[in-house]
BALOBA-1460 file (C-alpha; in Angstrom, 3 decimals):
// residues 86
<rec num="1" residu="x" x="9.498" y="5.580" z="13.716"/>
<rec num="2" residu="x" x="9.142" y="1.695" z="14.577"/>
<rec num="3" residu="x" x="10.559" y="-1.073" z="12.935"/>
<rec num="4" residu="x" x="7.498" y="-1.163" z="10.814"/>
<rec num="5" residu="x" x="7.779" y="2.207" z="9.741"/>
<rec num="6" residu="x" x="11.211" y="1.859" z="8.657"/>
<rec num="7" residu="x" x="10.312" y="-1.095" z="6.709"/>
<rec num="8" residu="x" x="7.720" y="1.046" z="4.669"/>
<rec num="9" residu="x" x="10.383" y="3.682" z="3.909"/>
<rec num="10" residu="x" x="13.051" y="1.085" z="2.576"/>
<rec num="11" residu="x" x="10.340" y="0.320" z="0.695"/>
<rec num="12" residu="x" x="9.527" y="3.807" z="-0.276"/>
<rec num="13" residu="x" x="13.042" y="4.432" z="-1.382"/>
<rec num="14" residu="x" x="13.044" y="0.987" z="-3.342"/>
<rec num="15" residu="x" x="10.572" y="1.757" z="-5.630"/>
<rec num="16" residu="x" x="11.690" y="5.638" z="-5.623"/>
<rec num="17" residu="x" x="15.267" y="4.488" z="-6.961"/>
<rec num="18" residu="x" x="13.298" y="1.868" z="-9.942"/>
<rec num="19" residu="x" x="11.123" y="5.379" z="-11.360"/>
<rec num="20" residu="x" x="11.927" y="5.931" z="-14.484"/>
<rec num="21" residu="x" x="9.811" y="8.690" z="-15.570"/>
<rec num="22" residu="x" x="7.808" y="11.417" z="-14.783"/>
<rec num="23" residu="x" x="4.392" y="9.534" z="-15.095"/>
<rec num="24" residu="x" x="5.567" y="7.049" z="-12.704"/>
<rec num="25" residu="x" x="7.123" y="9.388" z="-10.640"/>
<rec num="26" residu="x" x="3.997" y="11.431" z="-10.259"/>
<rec num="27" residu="x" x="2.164" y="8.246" z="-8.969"/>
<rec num="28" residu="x" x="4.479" y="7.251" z="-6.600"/>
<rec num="29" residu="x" x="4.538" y="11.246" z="-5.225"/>
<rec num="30" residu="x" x="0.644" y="11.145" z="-5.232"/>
<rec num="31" residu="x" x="0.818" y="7.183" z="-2.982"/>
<rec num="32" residu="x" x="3.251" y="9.242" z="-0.679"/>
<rec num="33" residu="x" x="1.447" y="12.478" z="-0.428"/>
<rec num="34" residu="x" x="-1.731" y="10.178" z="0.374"/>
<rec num="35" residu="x" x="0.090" y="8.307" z="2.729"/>
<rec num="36" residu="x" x="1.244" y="11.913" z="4.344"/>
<rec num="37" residu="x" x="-1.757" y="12.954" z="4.784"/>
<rec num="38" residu="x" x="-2.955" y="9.953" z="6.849"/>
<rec num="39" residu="x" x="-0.204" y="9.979" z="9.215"/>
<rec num="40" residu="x" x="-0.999" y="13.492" z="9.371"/>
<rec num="41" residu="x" x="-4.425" y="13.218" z="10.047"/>
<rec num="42" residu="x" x="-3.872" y="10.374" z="13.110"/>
<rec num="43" residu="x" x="-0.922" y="12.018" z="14.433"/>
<rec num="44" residu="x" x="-2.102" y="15.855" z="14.623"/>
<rec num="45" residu="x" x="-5.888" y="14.947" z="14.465"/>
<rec num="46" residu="x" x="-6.863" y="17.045" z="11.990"/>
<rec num="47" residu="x" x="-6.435" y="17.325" z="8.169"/>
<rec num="48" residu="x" x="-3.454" y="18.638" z="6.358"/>
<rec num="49" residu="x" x="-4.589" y="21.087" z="3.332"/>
<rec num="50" residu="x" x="-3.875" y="19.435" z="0.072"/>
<rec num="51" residu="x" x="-1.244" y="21.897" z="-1.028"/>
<rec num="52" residu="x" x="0.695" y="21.611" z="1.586"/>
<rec num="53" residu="x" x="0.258" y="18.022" z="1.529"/>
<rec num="54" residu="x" x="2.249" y="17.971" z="-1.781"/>
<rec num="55" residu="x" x="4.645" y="20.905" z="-0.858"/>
<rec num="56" residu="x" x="6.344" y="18.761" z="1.967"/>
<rec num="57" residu="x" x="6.907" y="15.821" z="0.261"/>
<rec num="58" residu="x" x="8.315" y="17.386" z="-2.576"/>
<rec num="59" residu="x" x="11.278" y="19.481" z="-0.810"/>
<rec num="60" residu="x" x="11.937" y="16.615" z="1.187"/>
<rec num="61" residu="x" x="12.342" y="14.868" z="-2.276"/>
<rec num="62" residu="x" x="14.607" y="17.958" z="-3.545"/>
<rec num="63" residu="x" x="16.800" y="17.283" z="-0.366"/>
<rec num="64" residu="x" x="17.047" y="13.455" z="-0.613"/>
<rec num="65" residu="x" x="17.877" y="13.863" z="-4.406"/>
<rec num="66" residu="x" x="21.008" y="16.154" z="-2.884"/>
<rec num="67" residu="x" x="22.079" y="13.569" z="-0.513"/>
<rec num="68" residu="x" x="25.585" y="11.963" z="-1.161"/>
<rec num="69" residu="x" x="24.323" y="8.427" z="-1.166"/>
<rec num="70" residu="x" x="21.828" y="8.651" z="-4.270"/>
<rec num="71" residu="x" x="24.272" y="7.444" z="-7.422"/>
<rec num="72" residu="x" x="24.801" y="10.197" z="-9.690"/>
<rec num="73" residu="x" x="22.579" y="8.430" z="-12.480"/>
<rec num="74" residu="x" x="19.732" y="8.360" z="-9.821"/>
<rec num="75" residu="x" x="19.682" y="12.174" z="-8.718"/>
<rec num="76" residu="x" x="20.612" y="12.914" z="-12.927"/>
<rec num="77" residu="x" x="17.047" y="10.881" z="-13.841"/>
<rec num="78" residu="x" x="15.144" y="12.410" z="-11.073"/>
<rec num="79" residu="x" x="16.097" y="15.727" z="-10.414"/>
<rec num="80" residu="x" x="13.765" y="16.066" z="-13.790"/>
<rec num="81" residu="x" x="10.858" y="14.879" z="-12.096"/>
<rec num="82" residu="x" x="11.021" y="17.383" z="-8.451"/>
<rec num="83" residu="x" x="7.827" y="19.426" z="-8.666"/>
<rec num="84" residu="x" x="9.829" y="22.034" z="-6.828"/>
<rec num="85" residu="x" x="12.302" y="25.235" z="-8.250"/>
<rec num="86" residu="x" x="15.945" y="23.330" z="-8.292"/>
């Protein structure tokens, strides 16, 4: 990833950590699926199914909620959100 792409995911991770419910959540998971799907599409150069469009994103959200550097508070508001089994 260049420095531009880490830019984008502080950015990602910014407005991930100010969610504070589902309805925003979902939007912000729906930007980022969209935004998957893109990269996808220019890096592989072919579509990603929509499914697993969603599917990705969300167990990489499972496993960033587990990580030891999201405050408790954080992973306690949106663990409730995951679309995935906990």
């Amino acid at each position: 990833m260049g420095f531009g792409g880490s830019l984008r995911a502080v950015r990602l991770f910014r407005k991930l950590l100010s969610i504070k419910n589902r309805a925003d959540y979902d939007r912000w998971l729906n930007q980022f699926a969209a935004d998957f799907r893109g990269h996808w599409k220019r890096q592989m150069g072919c579509e990603i199914p929509f499914g697993p469009s969603l599917k990705l994103p969300n167990l990489l959200m499972k496993g960033v909620c587990g990580l030891h550097e999201i405050p408790e508070a954080t992973y306690n508001r949106l663990v409730w959100y995951l679309h995935v089994p906990s």
